[in-house]
N, C-alpha and C positions, 0 to 999 in steps of 0.2 A: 504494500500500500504506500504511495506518495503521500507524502506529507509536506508541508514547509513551515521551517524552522523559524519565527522572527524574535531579531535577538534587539534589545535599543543597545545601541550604538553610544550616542551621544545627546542629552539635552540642553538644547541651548539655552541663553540667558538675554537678556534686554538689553545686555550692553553687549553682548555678542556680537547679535542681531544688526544693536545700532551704533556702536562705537560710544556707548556713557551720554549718547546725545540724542535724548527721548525726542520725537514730535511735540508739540505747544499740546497742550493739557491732555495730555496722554494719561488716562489711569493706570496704574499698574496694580494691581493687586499681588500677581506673583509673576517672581522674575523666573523661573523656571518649570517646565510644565515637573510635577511634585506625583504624577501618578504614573510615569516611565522612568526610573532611573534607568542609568546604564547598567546592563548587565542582565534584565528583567528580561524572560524570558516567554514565549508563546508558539501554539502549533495550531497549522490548519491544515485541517484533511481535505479541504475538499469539501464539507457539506457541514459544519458546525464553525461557528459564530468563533472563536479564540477569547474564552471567557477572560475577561477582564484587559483585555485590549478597548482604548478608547475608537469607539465608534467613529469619529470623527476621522481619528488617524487611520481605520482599516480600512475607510471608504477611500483615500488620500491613494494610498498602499496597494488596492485590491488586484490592480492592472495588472501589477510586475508580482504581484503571489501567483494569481491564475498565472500566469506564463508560465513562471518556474512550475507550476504545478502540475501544468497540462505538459511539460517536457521541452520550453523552449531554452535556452541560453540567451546573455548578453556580451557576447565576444568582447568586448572593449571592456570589462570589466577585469577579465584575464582568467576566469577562473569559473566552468561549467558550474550550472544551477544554482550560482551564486550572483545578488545586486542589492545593490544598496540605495534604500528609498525615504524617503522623509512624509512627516505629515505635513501641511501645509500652512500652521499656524503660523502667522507672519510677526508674530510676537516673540515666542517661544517654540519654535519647531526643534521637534524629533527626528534624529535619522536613525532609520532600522536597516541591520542586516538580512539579507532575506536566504536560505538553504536550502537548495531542493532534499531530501530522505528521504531514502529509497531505502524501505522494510523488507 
């Protein structure tokens, strides 16, 4: 059975993002997304949701999982069934590693 592996990579921060030089009345509540650290781990088979992955980021992501998932590669990446994808929060964005496994 395929699966794919999404691993966070890296959460960004608001000074990352903006160099410490926020937008004119920018809220910030939190400077880093606080529900993906690095290292947090998730699997999609194919037909279940990857409990406790933000929704937001899986819809972001979903493209390049189904790809790996359904067997394709991204050559310029250098490395079969493996890419690396972000969510799209333009604040605090996430980049995940993506795995193709092979059970």
């Amino acid at each position: 059975m395929t699966k794919v592996k999404i691993t966070v990579v890296k959460a960004f921060s608001n000074d990352d993002v903006f160099g410490g030089d926020l937008p004119p009345n920018w809220k910030v509540a939190v400077s880093v997304c606080e529900d993906h650290p690095p290292g947090m781990e998730f699997f999609f088979d194919g037909h279940n949701y990857p409990n406790g992955l933000c929704p937001w980021a899986f819809a972001d992501i979903f493209r390049d999982i189904m790809h790996l998932w359904k067997g394709g590669d991204y050559p310029w990446v250098g490395k079969p069934g493996v890419m690396y994808s972000a969510c799209a929060d333009g604040k605090k964005p996430v980049v995940f590693k993506l795995e193709r496994i092979e059970d």
